[in-house]
OpenMM code with the backbone's topology and positions (N, CA, C; nanometers):
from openmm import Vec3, app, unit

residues = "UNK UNK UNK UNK UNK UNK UNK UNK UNK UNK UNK UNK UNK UNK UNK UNK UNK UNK UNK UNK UNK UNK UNK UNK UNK UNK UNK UNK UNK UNK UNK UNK UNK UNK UNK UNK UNK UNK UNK UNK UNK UNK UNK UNK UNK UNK UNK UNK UNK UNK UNK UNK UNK UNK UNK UNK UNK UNK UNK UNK UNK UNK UNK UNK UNK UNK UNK UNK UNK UNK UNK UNK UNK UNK UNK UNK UNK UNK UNK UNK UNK UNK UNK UNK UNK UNK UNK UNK UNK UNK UNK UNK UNK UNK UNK UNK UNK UNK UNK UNK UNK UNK UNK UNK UNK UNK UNK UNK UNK UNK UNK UNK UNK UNK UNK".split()
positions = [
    Vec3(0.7241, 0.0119, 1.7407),
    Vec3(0.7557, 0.0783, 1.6157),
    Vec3(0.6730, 0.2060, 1.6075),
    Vec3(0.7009, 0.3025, 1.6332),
    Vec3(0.6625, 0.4705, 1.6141),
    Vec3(0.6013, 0.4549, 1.5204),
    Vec3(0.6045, 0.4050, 1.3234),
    Vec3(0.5596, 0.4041, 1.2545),
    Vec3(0.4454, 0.3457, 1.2475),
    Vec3(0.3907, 0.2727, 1.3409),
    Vec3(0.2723, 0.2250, 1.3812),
    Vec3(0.1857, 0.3681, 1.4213),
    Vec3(0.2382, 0.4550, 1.4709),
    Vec3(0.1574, 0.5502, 1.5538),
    Vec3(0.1201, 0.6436, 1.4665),
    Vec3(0.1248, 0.6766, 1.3280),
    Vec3(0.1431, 0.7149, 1.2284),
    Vec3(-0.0259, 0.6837, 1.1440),
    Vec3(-0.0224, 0.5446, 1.1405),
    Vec3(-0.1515, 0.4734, 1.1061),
    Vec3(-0.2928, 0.4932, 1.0727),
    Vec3(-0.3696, 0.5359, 1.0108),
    Vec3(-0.4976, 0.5539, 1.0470),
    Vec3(-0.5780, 0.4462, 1.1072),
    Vec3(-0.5314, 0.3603, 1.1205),
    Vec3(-0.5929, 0.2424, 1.1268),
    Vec3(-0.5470, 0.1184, 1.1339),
    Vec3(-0.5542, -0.0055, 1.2565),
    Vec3(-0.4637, -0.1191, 1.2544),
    Vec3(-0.5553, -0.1944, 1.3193),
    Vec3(-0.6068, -0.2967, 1.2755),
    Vec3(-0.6867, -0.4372, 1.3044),
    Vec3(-0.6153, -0.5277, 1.2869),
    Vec3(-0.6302, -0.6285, 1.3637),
    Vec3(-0.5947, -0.7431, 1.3996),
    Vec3(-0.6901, -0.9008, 1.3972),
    Vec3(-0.7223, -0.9425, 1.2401),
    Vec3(-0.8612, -1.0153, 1.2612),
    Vec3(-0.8089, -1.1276, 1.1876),
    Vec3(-0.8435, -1.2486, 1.2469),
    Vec3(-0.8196, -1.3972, 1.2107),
    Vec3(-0.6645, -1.4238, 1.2053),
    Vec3(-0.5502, -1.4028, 1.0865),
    Vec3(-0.4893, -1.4346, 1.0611),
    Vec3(-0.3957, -1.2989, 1.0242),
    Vec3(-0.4738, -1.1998, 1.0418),
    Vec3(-0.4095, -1.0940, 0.9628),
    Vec3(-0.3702, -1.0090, 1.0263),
    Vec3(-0.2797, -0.8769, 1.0272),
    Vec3(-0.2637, -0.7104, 1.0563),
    Vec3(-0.2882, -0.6712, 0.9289),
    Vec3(-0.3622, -0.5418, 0.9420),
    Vec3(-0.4337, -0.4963, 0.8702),
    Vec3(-0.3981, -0.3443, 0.8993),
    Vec3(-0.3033, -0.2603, 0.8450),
    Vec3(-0.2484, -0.1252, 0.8659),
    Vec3(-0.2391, -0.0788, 0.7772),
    Vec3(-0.3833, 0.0352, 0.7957),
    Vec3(-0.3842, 0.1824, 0.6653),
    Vec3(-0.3222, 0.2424, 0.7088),
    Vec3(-0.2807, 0.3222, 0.5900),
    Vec3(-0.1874, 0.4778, 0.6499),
    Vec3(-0.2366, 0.5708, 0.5302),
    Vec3(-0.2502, 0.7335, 0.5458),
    Vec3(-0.2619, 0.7655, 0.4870),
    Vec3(-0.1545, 0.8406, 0.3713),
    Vec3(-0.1933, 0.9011, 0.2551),
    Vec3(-0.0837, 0.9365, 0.1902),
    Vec3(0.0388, 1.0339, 0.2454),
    Vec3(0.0020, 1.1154, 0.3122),
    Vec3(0.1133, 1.1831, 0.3958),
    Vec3(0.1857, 1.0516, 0.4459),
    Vec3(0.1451, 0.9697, 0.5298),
    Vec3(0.2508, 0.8811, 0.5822),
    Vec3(0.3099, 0.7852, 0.5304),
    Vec3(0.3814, 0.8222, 0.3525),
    Vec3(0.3980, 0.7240, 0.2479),
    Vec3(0.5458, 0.6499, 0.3450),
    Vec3(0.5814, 0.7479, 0.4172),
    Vec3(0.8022, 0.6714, 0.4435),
    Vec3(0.7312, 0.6197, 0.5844),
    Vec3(0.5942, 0.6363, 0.6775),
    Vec3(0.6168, 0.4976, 0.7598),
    Vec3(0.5818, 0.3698, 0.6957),
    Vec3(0.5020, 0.4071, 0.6257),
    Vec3(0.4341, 0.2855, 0.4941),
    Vec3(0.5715, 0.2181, 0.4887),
    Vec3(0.6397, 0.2606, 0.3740),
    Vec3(0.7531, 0.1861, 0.3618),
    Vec3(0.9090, 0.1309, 0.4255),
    Vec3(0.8835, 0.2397, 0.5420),
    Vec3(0.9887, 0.1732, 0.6582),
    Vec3(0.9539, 0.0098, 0.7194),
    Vec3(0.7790, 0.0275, 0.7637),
    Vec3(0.7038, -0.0849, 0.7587),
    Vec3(0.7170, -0.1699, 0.6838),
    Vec3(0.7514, -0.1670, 0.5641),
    Vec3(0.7313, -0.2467, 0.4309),
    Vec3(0.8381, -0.2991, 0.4767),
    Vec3(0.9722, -0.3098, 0.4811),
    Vec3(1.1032, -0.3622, 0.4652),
    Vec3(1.0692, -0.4796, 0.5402),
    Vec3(1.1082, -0.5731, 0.4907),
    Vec3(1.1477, -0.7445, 0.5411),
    Vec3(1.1347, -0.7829, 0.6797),
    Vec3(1.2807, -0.6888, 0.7041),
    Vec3(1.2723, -0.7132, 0.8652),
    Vec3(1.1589, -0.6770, 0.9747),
    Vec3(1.1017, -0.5429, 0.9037),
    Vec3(1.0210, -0.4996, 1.0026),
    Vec3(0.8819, -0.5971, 0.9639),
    Vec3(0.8230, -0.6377, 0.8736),
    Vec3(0.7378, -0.6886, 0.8495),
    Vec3(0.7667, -0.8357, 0.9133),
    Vec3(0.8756, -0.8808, 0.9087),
    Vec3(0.8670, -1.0232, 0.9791),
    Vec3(0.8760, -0.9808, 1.1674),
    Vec3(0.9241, -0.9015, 1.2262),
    Vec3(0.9451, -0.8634, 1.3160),
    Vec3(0.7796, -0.8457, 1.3590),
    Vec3(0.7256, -0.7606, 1.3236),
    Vec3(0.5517, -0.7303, 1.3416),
    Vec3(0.4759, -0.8784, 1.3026),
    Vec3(0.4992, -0.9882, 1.1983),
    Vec3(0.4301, -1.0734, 1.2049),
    Vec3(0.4583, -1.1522, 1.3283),
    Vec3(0.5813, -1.1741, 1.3474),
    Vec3(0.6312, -1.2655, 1.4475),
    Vec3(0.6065, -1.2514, 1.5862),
    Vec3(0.5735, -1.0839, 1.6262),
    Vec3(0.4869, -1.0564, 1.7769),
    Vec3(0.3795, -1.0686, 1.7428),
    Vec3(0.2618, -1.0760, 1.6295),
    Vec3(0.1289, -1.0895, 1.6295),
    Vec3(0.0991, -1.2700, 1.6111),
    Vec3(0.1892, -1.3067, 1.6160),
    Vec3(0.1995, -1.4943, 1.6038),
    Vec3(0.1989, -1.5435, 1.7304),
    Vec3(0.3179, -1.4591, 1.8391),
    Vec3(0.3090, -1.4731, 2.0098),
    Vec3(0.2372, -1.4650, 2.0287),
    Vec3(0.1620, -1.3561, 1.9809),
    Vec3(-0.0101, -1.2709, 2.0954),
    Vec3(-0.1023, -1.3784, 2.0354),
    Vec3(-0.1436, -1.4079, 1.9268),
    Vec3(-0.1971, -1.4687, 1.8556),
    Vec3(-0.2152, -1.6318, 1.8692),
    Vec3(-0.0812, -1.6797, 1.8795),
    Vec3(-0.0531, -1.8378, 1.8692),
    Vec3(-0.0502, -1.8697, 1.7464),
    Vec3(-0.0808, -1.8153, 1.6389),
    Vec3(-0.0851, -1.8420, 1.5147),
    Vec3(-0.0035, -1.7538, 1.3990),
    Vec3(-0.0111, -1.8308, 1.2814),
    Vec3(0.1246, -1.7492, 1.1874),
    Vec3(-0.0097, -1.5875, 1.1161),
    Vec3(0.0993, -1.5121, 1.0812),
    Vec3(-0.0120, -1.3995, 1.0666),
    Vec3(0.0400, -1.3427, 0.9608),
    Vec3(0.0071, -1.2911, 0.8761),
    Vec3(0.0154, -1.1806, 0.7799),
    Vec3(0.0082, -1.0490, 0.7652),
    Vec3(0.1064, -0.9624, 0.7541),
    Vec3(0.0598, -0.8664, 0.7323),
    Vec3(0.0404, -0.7659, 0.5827),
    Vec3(-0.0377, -0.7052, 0.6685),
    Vec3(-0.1116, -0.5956, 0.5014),
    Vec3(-0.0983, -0.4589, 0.5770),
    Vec3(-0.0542, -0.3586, 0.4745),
    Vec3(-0.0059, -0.2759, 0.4747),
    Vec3(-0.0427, -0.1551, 0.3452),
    Vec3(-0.1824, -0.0790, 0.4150),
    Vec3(-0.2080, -0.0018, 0.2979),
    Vec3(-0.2484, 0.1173, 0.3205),
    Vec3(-0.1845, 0.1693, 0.1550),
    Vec3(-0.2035, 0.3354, 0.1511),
    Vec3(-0.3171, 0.3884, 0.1345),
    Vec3(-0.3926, 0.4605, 0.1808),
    Vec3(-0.5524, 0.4810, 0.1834),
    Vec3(-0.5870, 0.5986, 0.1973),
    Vec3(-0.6945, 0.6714, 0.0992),
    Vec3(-0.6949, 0.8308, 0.1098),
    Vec3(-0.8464, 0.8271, 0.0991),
    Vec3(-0.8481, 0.8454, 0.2436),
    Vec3(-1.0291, 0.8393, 0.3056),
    Vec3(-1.1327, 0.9865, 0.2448),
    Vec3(-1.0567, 1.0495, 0.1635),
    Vec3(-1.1518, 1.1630, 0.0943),
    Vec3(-1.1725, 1.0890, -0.0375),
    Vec3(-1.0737, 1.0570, -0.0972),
    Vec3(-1.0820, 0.9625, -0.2228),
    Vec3(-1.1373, 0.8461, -0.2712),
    Vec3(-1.2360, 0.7791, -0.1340),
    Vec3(-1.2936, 0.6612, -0.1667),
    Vec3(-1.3019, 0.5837, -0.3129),
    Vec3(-1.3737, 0.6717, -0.4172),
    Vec3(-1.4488, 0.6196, -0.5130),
    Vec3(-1.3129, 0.6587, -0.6551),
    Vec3(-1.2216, 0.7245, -0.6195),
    Vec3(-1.1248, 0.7712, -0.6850),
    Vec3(-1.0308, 0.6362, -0.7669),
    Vec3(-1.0185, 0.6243, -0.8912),
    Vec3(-0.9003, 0.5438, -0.8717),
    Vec3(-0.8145, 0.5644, -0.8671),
    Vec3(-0.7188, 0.4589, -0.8789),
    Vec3(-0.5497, 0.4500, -0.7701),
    Vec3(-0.4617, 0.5331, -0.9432),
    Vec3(-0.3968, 0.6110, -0.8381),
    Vec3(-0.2707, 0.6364, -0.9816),
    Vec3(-0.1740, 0.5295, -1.0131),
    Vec3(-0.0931, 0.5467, -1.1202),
    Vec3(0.0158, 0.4736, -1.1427),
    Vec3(0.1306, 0.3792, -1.0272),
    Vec3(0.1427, 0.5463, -1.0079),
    Vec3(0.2360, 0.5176, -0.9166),
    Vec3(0.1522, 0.3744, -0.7412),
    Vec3(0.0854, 0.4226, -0.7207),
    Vec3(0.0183, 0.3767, -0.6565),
    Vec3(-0.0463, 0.2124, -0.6265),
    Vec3(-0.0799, 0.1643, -0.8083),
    Vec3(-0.0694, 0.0591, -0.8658),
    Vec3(0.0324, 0.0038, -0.8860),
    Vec3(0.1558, 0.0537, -0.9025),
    Vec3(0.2436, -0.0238, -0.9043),
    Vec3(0.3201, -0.0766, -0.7857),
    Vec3(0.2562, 0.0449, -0.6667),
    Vec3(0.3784, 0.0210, -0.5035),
    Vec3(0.2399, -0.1118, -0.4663),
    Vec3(0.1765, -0.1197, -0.5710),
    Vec3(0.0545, -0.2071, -0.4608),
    Vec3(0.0984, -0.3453, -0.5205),
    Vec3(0.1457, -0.3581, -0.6487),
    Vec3(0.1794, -0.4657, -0.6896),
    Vec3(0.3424, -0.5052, -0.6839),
    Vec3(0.4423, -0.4092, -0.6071),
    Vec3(0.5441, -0.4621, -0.5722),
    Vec3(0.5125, -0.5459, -0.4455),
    Vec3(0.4533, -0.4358, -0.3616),
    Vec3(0.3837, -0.5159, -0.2220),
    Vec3(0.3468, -0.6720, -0.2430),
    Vec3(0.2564, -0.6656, -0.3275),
    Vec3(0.1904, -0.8477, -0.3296),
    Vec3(0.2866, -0.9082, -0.3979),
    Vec3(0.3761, -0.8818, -0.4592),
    Vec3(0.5015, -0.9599, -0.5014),
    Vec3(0.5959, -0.9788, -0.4219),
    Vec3(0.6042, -0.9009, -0.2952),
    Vec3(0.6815, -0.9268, -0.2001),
    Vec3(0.6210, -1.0141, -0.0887),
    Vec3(0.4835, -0.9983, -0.0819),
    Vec3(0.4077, -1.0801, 0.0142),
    Vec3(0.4358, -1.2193, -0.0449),
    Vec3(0.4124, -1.2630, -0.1651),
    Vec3(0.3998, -1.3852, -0.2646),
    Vec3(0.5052, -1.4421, -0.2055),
    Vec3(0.6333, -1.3723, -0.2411),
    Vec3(0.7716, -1.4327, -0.2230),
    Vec3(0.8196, -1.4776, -0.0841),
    Vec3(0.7940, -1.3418, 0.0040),
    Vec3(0.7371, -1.3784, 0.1680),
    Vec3(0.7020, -1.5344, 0.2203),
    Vec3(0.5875, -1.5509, 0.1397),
    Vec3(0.4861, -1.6073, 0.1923),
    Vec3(0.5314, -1.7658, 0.1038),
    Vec3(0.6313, -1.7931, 0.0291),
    Vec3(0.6955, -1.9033, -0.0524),
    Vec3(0.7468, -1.9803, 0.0511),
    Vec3(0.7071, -2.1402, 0.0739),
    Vec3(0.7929, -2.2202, 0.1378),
    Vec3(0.9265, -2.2383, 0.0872),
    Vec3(0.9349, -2.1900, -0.0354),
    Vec3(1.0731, -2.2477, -0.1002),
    Vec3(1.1892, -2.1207, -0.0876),
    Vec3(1.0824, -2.0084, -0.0755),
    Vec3(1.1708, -1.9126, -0.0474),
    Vec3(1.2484, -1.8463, 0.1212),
    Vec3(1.1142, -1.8879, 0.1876),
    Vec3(1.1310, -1.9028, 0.3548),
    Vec3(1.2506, -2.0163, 0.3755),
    Vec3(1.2460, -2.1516, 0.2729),
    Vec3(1.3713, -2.2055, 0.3064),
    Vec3(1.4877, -2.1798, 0.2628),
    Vec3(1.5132, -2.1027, 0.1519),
    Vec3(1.6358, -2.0371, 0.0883),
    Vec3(1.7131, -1.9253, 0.2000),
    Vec3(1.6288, -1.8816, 0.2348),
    Vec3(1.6015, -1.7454, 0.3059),
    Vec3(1.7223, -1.7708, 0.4526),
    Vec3(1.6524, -1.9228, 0.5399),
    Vec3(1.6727, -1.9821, 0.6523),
    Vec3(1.8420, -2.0361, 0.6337),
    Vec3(1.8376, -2.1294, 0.4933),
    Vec3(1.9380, -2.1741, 0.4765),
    Vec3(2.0852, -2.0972, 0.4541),
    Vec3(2.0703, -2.0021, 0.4043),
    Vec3(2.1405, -1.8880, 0.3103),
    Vec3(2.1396, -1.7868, 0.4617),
    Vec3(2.0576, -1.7632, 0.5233),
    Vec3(2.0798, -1.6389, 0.6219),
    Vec3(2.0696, -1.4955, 0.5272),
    Vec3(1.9435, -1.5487, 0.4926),
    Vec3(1.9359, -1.3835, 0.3818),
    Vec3(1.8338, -1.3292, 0.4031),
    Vec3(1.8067, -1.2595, 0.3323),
    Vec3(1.7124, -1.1449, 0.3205),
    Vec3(1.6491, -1.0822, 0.1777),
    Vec3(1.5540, -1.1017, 0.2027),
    Vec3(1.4622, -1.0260, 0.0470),
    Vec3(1.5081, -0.9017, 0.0278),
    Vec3(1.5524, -0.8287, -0.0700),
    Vec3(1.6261, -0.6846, -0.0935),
    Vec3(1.5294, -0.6273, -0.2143),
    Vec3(1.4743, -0.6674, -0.2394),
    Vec3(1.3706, -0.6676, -0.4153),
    Vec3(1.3405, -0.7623, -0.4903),
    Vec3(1.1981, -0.7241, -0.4966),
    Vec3(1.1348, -0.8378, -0.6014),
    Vec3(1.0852, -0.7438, -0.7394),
    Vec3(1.0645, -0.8585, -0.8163),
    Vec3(1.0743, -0.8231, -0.9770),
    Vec3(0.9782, -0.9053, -1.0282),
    Vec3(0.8885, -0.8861, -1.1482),
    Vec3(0.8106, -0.9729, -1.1771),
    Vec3(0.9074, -1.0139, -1.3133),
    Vec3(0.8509, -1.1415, -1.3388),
    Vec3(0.9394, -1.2255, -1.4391),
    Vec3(0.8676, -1.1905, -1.5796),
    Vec3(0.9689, -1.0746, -1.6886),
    Vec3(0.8974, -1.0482, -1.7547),
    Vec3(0.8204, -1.1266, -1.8939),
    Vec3(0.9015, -1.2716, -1.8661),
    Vec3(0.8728, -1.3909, -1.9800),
    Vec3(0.7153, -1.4762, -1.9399),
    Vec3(0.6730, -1.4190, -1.7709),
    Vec3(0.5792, -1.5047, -1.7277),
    Vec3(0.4662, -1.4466, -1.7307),
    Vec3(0.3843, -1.5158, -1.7963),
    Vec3(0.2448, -1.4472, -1.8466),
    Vec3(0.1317, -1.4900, -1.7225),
    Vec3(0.0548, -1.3926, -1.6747),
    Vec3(-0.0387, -1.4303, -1.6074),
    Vec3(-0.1640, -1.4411, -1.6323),
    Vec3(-0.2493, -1.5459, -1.5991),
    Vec3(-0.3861, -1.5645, -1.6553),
    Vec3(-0.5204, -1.4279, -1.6020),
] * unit.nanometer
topology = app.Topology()
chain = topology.addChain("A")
for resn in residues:
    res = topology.addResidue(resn, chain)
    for name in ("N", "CA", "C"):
        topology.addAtom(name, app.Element.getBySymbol(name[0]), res)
């Protein structure tokens, strides 16, 4: 995946991929992001690995350390972990298997309150 080459940065530790990119490279970020490619990249780091893996996928602006995140920014970070969540659902991995589908968008449930 070219969009790998893009990266500032990609570790590979315990269980995880771990790929910064910086803000210029917001469309490999999210080419990355899509379903397929994210199960495609977990599923060769599971071969190499032997084990199931996760990936993380973040936007990172190495002048900005101490800066906080904008809106926009906060919110692509919390579609992300709502897609990881759903990802990462046995009930949804079996819907997924059974059905022959695919995650297209996630939504948070606006009746469900979080602690």
């Amino acid at each position: 995946m070219t969009q790998l080459d893009t990266a500032n940065s990609i570790s590979l530790e315990a269980d995880e991929l771990y790929v910064e990119f910086a803000p210029a490279s917001h469309l490999a970020h999210e080419v990355l992001s899509r379903a397929e490619n994210t199960r495609t990249l977990a599923d060769a780091c599971g071969q190499v690995t032997g084990n199931k893996t996760t990936i993380r996928l973040v936007i990172k602006d190495p002048k900005g350390e101490n800066q906080p995140l904008s809106r926009e920014d906060e919110e692509r970070l919390d579609k992300q972990r709502l897609r990881e969540l759903a990802e990462s659902s046995p009930n949804v991995q079996q819907a997924l298997k059974t059905f022959r589908g695919e995650i297209k968008s996630v939504q948070r449930d606006p009746d469900h309150r979080s602690n």
